[in-house]
KEFIKOL-209786 format. One record per residue (C-alpha): x, y, z; residue in one letter. Coordinates in Angstrom, 3 decimals, m for minus. Layout:
residues N
- px, py, pz, residu
- X, Y, Z, a
...
This chain:
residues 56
- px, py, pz, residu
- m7.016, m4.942, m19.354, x
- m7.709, m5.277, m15.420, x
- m4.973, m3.015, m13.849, x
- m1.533, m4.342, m12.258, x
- m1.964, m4.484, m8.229, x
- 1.034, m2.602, m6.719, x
- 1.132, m3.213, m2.626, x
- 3.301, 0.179, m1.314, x
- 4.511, m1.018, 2.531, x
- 4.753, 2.015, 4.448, x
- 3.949, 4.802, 2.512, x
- 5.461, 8.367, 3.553, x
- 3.134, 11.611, 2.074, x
- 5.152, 11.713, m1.312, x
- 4.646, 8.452, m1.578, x
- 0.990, 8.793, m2.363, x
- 1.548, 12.269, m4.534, x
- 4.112, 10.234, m6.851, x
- 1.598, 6.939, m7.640, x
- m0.913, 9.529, m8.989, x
- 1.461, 11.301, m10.990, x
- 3.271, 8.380, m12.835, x
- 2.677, 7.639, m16.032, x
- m0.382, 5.781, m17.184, x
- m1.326, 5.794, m13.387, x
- m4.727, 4.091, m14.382, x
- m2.621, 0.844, m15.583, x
- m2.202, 0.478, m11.772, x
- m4.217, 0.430, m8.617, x
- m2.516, 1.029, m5.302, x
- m3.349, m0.427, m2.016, x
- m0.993, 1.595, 0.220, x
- m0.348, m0.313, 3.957, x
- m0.669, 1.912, 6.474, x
- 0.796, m0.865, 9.389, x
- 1.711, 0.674, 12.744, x
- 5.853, m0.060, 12.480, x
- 8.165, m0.782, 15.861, x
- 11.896, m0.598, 15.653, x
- 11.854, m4.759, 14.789, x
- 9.439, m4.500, 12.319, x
- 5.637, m4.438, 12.009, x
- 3.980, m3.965, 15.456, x
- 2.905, m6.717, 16.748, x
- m0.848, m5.759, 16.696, x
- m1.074, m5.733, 12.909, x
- m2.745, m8.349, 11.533, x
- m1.908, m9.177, 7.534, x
- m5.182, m11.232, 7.192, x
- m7.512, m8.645, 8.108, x
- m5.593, m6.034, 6.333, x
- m5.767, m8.172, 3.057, x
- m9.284, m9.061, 3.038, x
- m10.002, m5.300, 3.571, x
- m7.680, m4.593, m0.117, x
- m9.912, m6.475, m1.934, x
């Protein structure tokens, strides 16, 4: 069975400790997106296309 994509928006450090340590971790794979963030939002140089063709 291929594994379940999980998209994580913003990760903080524990973040990327907890996905490893769940259970049956290798049921999942993890694209974590590391966007620059402004107080409205995403920044406005992030670019969702690019960052999606580089998850897969």
């Amino acid at each position: 069975m291929e594994p379940i994509p999980i998209l994580v928006i913003c990760p903080r450090q524990i973040d990327y400790f907890n996905c490893q340590t769940i259970p049956e971790a290798e049921k999942y794979e993890f694209h974590f997106l590391d966007a620059p963030l402004e107080l409205s939002g995403f920044s406005q140089n992030f670019e969702p296309i690019k960052f999606l063709a580089e998850c897969r």
